[in-house]
C-alpha positions in Angstrom: 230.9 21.5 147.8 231.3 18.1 146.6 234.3 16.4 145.1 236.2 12.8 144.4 239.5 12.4 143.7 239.0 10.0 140.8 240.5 11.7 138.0 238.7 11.8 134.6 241.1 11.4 131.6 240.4 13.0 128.1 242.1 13.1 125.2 240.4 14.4 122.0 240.8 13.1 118.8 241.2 15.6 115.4 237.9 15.8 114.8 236.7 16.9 118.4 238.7 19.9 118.1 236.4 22.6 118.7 237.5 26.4 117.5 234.2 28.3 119.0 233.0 29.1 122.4 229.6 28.1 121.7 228.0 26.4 119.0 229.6 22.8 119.7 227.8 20.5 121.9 228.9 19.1 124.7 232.1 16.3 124.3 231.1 14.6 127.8 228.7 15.5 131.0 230.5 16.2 134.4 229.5 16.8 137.8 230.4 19.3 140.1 233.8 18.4 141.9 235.3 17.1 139.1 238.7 16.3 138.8 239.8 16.1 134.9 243.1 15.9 133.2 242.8 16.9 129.7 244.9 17.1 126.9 245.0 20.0 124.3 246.8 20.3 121.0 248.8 23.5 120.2 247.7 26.5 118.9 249.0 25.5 115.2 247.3 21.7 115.7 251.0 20.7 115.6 251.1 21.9 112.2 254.8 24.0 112.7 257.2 21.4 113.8 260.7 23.2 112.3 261.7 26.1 111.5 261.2 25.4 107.8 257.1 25.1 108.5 255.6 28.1 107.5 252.6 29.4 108.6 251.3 30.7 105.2 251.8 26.9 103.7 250.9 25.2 107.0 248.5 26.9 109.2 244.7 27.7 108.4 243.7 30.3 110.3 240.3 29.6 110.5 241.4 26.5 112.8 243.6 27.5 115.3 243.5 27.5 119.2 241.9 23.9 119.0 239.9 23.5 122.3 239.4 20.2 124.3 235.9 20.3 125.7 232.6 21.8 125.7 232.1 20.0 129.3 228.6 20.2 130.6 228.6 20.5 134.5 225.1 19.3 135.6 223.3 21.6 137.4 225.0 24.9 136.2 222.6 27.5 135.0 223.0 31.0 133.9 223.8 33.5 136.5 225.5 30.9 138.5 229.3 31.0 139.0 231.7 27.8 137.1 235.2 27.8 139.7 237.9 26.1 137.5 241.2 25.3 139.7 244.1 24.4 137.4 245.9 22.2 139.6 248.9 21.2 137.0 249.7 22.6 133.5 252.6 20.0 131.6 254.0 20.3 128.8 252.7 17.5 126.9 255.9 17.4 124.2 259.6 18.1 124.4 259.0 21.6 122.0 257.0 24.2 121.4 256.3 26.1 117.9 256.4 30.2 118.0 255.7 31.9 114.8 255.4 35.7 112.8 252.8 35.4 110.6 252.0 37.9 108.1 249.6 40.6 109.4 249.5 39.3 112.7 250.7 40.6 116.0 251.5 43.8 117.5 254.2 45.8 115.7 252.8 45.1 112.0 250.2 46.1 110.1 246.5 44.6 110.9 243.5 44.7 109.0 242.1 47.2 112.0 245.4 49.0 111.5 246.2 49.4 107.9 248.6 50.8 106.8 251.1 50.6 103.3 253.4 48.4 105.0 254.8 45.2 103.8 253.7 42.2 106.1 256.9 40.9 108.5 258.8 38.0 107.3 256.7 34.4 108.1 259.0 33.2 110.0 259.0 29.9 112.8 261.1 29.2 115.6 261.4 26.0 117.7 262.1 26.2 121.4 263.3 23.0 122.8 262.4 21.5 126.1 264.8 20.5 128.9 262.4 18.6 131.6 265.2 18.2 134.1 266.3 22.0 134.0 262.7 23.4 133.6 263.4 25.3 131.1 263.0 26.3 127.2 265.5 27.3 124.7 265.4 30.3 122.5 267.7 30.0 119.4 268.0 33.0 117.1 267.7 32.7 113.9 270.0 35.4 112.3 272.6 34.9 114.4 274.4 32.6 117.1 272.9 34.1 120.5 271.0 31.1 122.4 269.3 32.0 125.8 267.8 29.4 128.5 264.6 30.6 129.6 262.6 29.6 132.2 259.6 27.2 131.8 256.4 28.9 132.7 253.5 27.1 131.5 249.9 28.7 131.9 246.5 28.2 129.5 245.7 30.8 126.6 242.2 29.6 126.6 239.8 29.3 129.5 236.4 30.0 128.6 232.4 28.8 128.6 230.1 29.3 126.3 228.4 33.1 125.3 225.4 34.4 126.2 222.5 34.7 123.8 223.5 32.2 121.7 226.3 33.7 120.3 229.4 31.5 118.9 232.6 33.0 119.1 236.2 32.0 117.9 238.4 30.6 119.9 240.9 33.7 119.0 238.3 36.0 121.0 238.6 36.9 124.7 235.3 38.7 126.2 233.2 38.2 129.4 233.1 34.7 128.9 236.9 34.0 128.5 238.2 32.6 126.3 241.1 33.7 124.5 242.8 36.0 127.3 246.3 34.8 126.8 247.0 36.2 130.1 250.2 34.5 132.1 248.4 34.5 134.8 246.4 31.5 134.2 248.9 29.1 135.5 249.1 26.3 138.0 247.6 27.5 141.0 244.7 29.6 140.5 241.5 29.7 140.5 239.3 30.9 137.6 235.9 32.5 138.5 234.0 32.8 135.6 229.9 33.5 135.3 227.7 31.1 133.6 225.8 32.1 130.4 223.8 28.7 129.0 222.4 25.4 131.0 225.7 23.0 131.7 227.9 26.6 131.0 229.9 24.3 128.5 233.2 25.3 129.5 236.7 24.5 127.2 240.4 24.7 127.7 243.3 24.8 125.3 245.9 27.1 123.7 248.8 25.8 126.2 251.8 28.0 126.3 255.3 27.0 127.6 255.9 30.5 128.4 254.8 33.9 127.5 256.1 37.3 127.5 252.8 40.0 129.0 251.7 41.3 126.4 252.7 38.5 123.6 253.8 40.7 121.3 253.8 39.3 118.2 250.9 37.2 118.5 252.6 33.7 119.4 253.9 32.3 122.7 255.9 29.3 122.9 252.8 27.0 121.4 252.5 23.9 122.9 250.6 20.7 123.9 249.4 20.4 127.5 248.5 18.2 129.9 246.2 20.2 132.7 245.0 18.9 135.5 242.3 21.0 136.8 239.1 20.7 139.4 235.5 21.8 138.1 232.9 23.3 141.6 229.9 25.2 140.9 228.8 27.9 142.7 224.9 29.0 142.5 224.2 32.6 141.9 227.0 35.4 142.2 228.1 35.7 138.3 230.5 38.0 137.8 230.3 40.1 135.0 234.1 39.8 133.5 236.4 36.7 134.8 237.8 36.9 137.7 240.9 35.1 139.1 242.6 34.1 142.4 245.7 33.0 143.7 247.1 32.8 146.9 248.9 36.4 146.9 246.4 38.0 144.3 243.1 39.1 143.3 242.7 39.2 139.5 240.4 40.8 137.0 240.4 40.4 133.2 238.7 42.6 130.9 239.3 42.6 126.8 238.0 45.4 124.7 239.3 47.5 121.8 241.2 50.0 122.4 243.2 49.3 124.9 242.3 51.2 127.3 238.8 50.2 127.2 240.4 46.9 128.2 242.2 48.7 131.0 238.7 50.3 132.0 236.7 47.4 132.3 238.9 45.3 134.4 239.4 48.2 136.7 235.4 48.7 136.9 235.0 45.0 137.7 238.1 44.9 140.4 235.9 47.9 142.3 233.1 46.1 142.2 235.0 43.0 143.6 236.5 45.1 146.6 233.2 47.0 147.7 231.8 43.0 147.7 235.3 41.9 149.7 234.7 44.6 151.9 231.8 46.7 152.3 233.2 49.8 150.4 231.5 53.0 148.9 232.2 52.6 145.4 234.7 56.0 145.5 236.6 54.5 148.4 237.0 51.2 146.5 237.9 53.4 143.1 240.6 55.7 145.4 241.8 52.8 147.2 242.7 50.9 144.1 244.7 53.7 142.3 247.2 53.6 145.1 247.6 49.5 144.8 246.6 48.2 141.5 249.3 46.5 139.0 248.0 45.9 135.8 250.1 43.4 133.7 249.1 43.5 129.8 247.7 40.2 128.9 248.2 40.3 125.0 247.9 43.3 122.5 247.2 41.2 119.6 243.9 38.8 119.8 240.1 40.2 117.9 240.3 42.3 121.4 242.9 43.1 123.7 243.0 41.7 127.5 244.3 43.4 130.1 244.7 42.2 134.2 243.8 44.3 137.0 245.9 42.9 140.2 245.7 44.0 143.8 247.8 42.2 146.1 246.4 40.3 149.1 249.2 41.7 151.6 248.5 45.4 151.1 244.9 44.6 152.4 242.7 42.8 155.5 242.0 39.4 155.2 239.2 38.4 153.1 237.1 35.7 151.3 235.8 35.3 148.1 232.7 32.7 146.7 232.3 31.3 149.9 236.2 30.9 149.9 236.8 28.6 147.2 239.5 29.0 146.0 241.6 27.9 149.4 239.0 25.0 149.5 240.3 24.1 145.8 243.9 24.4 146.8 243.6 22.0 149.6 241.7 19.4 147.4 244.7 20.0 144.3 247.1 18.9 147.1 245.3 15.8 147.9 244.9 15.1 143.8 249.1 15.7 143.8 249.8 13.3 146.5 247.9 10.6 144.6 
């Protein structure tokens, strides 16, 4: 493992957006040990500012989830493993946008499940920041309630490039990433994901200030982010679906349509994960983890649905994962913090 606590800076201009996961070449060459702190636009590329921006007049769907990146890490190949440890996610502006938008989201009609129905209203809502209080403010629009929420920002989008040359929008979660919209890809964990292309071009973006599991109609609060986040490269040992870890957790992600295909695929890949953790027949890894598993939804609304797979570290002997990684990434995140 190599590392420097220099800190690259990026900011990307409106024409570096990217909106695949492939197909872009690489915005800038990084070694392993990175430490970058990147900046991403919102979902909407700041296009819904008040609740009087619509999304039919103001948002082109063909260009949302704006990504910062591809970064090319020298020396990653396919079948090697990309560790990404998001060190810091902050909000980068003092609101975020939410939005219904017509035939988008999870209790409406789709075009995968059509039906008669009238599309929902378009309808925006602005949630305002407070930076001291850490938190972000829902206001209704149909009547007087207001509530404080809490500020809980995590990444939409955290994703490398396809295999086989495929490009992919950035709306799409699969086994490369991407779009999982999972709140679980927050400030302190570690992202395992497997390398499909030379340099594994990996991107960021789609910053939420919070989000509801699930994200049920299609929009968190949608906001620009600062992240701060470490870049280690592990040869060999891809894992089939991404894989997460945090210091009470380990995480799998799998996205598919229908949902429970989702739900199937993340469960596969966290038995796989606990015969490698700890020497299990498959069936004892498979009867161990119906007694323990959570499985929070991570949205119901994307091109395919993501679901996570949790098992808590507590309920099980002490293990470590990729050469134990992810606690060498949390100690070096502490040395970034303290400057």
């Amino acid at each position: 493992m190599t590392g420097s606590l220099d800190i690259i800076e990026f900011t990307p201009t409106a024409q570096q957006y990217v909106f695949t996961f492939g197909g872009a070449p690489p915005i800038r060459r990084i070694t392993p040990g990175s430490v970058l702190r990147l900046w991403s636009d919102d979902a909407f590329c700041s296009a819904l500012r008040s609740v009087t921006d619509l999304s039919r007049e103001k948002v082109d769907l063909r260009y949302v989830n704006p990504q910062t990146g591809p970064f090319y890490v020298e020396g990653a190949e396919p079948g090697d493993t990309l560790a990404l440890h998001l060190i810091s996610l902050e909000p980068a502006r003092d609101w975020g946008a939410s939005a219904s938008i017509p035939f988008f989201g999870g209790l409406t009609s789709t075009d995968r499940t059509a039906t008669l129905q009238d599309p929902l209203p378009d309808m925006t809502w602005i949630y305002h920041l407070d930076t001291v209080r850490r938190t972000v403010q829902f206001q209704a629009q149909h009547s007087e309630l207001s509530v404080e929420l809490p500020l809980e920002p995590m990444l939409g989008t955290v994703g490398v490039a396809p295999a086989g040359g495929e490009v992919r929008s950035s709306l799409v979660p699969d086994r490369f990433g991407g779009n999982m919209d999972t709140p679980q890809l927050r400030a302190g964990v570690t992202c395992f994901l497997g390398v499909n292309v030379e340099g594994a071009l990996f991107s960021i973006g789609d910053g939420h200030y919070r989000q509801g599991e699930g994200e049920s109609c299609g929009t968190a609060v949608e906001g620009a982010m600062t992240s701060t986040v470490i870049v280690e490269l592990i040869k060999g040992g891809a894992p089939a679906w991404p894989r997460l870890e945090d210091d009470e957790h380990w995480l799998t992600v799998g996205s598919s349509r229908p949902l429970e295909d989702a739900w199937r695929i993340g469960q596969v890949e966290m038995v796989t994960w606990l015969t490698e953790l700890y020497g299990l027949h498959k069936m004892d890894a498979y009867q161990l983890l119906s007694q323990i598993s959570e499985v929070p939804l991570a949205n119901v609304v994307d091109a395919n649905y993501s679901v996570v797979t949790k098992a808590r570290k507590s309920l099980l002997p002490a293990a470590v994962a990729f050469a134990g990684m992810h606690d060498e990434l949390r100690a070096r995140a502490v040395q970034v913090l303290r400057g």
